[in-house]
C-alpha angles and dihedrals in degrees: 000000000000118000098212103083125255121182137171144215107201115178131190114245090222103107138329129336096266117215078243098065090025079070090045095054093044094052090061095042096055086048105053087052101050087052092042093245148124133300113195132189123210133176120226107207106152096110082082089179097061096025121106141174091233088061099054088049096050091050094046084045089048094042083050090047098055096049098251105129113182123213099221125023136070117002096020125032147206155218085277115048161128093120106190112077095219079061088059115059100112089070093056098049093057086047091048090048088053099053083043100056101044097046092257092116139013148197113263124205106178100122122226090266094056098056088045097059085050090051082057109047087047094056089048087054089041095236124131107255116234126158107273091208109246096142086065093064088052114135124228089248086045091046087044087054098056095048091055086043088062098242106150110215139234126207117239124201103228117225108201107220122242105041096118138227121347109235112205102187090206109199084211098033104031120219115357125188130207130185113229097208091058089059098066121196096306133192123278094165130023122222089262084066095251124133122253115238103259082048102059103033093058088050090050101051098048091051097049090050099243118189102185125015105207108185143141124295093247087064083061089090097054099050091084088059091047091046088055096052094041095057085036086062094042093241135155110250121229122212128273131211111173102196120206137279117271105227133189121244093272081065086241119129096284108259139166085275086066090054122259124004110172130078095233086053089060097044093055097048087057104263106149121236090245104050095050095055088051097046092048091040083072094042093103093350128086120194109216089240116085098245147109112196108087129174122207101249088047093059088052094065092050108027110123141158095235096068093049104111138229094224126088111254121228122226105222106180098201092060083046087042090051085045096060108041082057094062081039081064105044085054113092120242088248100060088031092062092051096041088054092037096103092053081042092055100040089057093050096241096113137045122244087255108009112194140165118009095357081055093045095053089041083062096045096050090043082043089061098040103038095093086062100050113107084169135027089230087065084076109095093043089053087049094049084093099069091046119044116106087201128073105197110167097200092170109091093209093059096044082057088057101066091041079071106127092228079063099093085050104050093051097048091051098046097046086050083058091051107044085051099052114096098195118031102213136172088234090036097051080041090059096038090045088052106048098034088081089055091045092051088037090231129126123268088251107051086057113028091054102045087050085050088049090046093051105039119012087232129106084216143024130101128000112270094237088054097044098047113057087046083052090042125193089299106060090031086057090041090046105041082051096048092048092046083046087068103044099059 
């Protein structure tokens, strides 16, 4: 086997990239590029009747999205494809014929219905079920019988009794232990000639020269089986590091009732790429530097096994949601306002191609809110300010606030500001807005908040200096008349 390293995500084409196998994939992305290996994508489409087409190309759009490229694999290629299961049956039949050939494996004929009634019968006498075998003992004439019956086979991997524990040395988990005679003769082939899973993926990875085979802890119960057929097939073994659930805050296995929980979810709620691979490299991983902003490139240079922890990781999504809306700041307004223009434009507030002084104000208006963004998707409700025609204040306290009887005073003084200024800039409002409460002798307070009431019906939002010269003196006249309206 090849030294340089060489690892996989291969997904299942059966529904959306899950955050789950998003960290997967990004494990073993991270991985191949610190050791200067080679990240691989394969499909795994042998649940034919799950798989689709739709779903490979969502996950390769998802994979693409987030930043993670593979060097073998769909699109474009490799020495070691093909990289869709269903485009790789030959292989396993020879394997099949091998293990077949040399009792290793065997034709079994017990029907569904069968299996069902010794499950039973187990559960009733509280013991595990597993195959006991029997099919393995058929005679030629017996075998002969079922196939004129019409019973279609499966092929069952045989596990000699007697051999002792499976030891799986799990560079995350350390040294596991399985017993073999808990694993009973289980299914390489079902009886539609496609590989099982543990079949096919062995066969796969050997093929396909794997070094190290990073995947999620619920694929640990599966490794003794791999291990048998591995040494069965007289292949070398890679290594295996099973890397912990991702849970939701209630520490229970994340699921929709924890909020989103696939990559193309967060990407349409407005959760950069970037932010999202930082956030779930430290799902499970922890760098050796106190701190928590991370950068792609820079992952790629730290990343390492031996910090990958035991432990299931939790998903919190504030500390995700602050993570993001730190990557939304560094971005400049120009890139930010093409990067929230969809949910601009879907909101009507936008243009299909805004240009010149509606691009300019868009700018000014993203400019003022962008520090309050945790996803791109808030947007459009933090713009809401800058748009309505209508200034309703609902909250009680904040109606009480422009009833003050330093209020008439306040107005009139600060129309009086604004019809006199010839050019309503953001420096020249700042100036006006700071030196207004020392003119009237008032507190800040007493004359700031009931002006941010006035003009908006909210307590928060946007900075006043920021907010004014995009209303500009026609809609502040419109909308201090249309408040005090409602306070009389």
């Amino acid at each position: 086997m090849s030294e340089k390293v060489r690892v996989r995500f291969a997904p299942s084409p059966t529904g959306f990239l899950h955050i789950g196998g998003a960290r997967t994939a990004l494990f073993n992305w991270l991985y191949a590029r610190r050791m200067g290996g080679t990240f691989i994508l394969r499909i795994e489409d042998t649940d034919l009747a799950r798989s689709t087409k739709e779903s490979e190309e969502a996950i390769i759009h998802d994979l693409k999205w987030l930043g993670l490229d593979w060097d073998e694999g769909p699109e474009i290629g490799g020495d070691f494809g093909p990289y869709r299961q269903t485009d790789r049956l030959n292989l396993y039949r020879e394997a099949t014929e091998k293990l077949l050939a040399n009792g290793q494996a065997y034709h079994c004929y017990c029907t569904p219905e069968e299996l069902e009634a010794r499950r039973e019968e187990a559960a009733k006498k509280g013991v595990p079920f597993k195959y006991d075998g029997r099919c393995y003992h058929l005679t030629e004439q017996e075998k002969a019988a079922k196939e004129q019956a019409g019973i279609k086979p499966v092929v069952r991997f045989h596990i000699p009794s007697g051999i002792g524990n499976v030891v799986v040395d799990d560079l995350v988990r350390g040294r596991v232990e399985f017993d073999s005679e808990g694993l009973g003769d289980f299914i390489i082939v079902k009886s539609d000639g496609i590989p099982a899973y543990n079949f096919a993926v062995v066969i796969d990875d050997y093929n396909m020269k794997m070094t190290h085979i990073i995947r999620a802890e619920e694929h640990l119960p599966n490794t003794p089986r791999q291990i048998l057929l591995y040494q069965a097939l007289g292949y070398e073994m890679p290594k295996f590091a099973h890397i912990s659930m991702i849970l939701g805050p209630d520490r229970t296995k994340l699921s929709k009732r924890h909020g989103a929980t696939s990559v193309t979810q967060y990407e349409e709620q407005g959760y950069l790429p970037e932010a999202l691979v930082n956030y779930l490299s430290l799902l499970g991983w922890s760098p050796e530097e106190e701190r928590e902003l991370y950068l792609p490139q820079e992952l790629c240079k730290i990343f390492s096994l031996d910090r990958v922890a035991k432990n299931p990781a939790v998903f919190d999504n504030d500390k995700l949601n602050w993570m993001n809306g730190s990557y939304i700041r560094q971005k400049d307004v120009a890139e930010l306002t093409q990067m929230v223009m969809p949910y601009l434009q879907e909101k009507g507030y936008a243009t299909a191609q805004p240009e010149g002084e509606e691009l300019t104000k868009l700018q000014m208006m993203i400019a003022s809110v962008k520090d309050h963004l945790d996803v791109l998707s808030q947007i459009t409700d933090r713009l809401d300010v800058f748009f309505t025609e209508d200034i309703v204040i609902a909250d009680p306290h904040l109606r009480d606030t422009l009833q003050g009887e330093q209020i008439p005073q306040v107005m009139t003084a600060f129309k009086e500001k604004i019809a006199a200024m010839e050019d309503l800039t953001v420096e020249n409002v700042q100036q006006m807005l700071k030196k207004l409460p020392k003119e009237l002798g008032l507190k800040p307070k007493l004359v700031l908040f009931p002006i941010r009431v006035a003009l908006t019906g909210l307590g928060a939002g946007p900075e006043l200096y920021n907010l004014i010269p995009i209303l500009g003196k026609e809609k502040v006249y419109q909308r201090l008349e249309m408040s005090l309206e409602q306070v009389k």
